[in-house]
N, C-alpha and C positions, 0 to 999 in steps of 0.2 A: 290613377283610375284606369282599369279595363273596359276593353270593349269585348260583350260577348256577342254569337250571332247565333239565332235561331231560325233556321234553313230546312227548306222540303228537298232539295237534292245534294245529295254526296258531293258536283260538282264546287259549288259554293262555301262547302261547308270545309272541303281540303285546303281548296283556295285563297280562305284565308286563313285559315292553320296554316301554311307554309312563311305567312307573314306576321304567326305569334297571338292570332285572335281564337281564343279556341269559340265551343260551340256545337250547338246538337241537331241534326237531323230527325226532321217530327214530317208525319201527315194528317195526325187528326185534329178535330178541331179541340178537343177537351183534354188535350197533350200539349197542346199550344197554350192554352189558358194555366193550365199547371208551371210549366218552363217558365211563362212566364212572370207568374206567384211566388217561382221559386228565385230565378234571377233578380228580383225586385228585395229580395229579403236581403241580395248578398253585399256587404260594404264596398267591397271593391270591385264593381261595377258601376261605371260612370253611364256605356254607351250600349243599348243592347239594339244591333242589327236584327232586322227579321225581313224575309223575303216577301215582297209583294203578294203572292198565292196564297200565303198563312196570313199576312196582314189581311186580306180579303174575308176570309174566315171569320175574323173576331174583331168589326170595325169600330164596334162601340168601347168593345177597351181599347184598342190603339186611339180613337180619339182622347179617350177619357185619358190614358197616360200622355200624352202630347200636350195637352191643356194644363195639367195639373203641373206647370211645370218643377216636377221635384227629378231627383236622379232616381236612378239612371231615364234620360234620356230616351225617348226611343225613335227609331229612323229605318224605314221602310226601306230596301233593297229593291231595284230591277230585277226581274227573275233573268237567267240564262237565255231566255225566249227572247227579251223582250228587244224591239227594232231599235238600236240607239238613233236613228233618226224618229221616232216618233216623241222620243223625252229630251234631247240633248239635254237642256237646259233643269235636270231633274233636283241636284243638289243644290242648286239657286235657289229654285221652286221652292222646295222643303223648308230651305233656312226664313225665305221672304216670309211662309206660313207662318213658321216657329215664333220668330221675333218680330215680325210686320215690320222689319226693315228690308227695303229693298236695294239686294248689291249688283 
């Protein structure tokens, strides 16, 4: 399975291309919603990243896909902005949400 990432800045989006994740650079909100209609169609994608800004955008589908849990997966990114002392514990967060286990 793939992880793909749907990102509002070029920073994020190279950064992880260099580590083999590809992924597209969007700022509208009804680009967002397509990417991610489209990603959703494709078998080999397990995990699709989206950056907090675009998850903002379109909360009712990121919820509805996080609940539903079928694949791919999906998992909200910190934007470039944001203060890693205000989230440290962000990835814990997510998972405790996801599964109502807490590690």
């Amino acid at each position: 399975m793939k992880i793909y990432c749907i990102s509002d800045n070029i920073d994020t989006n190279i950064g992880l291309r260099l580590v083999g994740i590809d992924g597209k650079v969007i700022h509208e909100k009804e680009k967002v919603i397509e990417e991610i209609n489209r990603v959703r169609k494709r078998k080999d994608i397990g995990i699709i990243l989206i950056t907090r800004k675009l998850a903002e955008m379109v909360p009712d589908l990121i919820d509805e896909l996080k609940l539903s849990a079928e694949l791919p997966l999906i998992l909200e990114i910190p934007d470039r902005h944001v203060d890693p002392e205000e989230e440290p514990e962000y990835i814990t967060k997510y998972v405790q949400e996801s599964i109502g286990i807490k590690i």
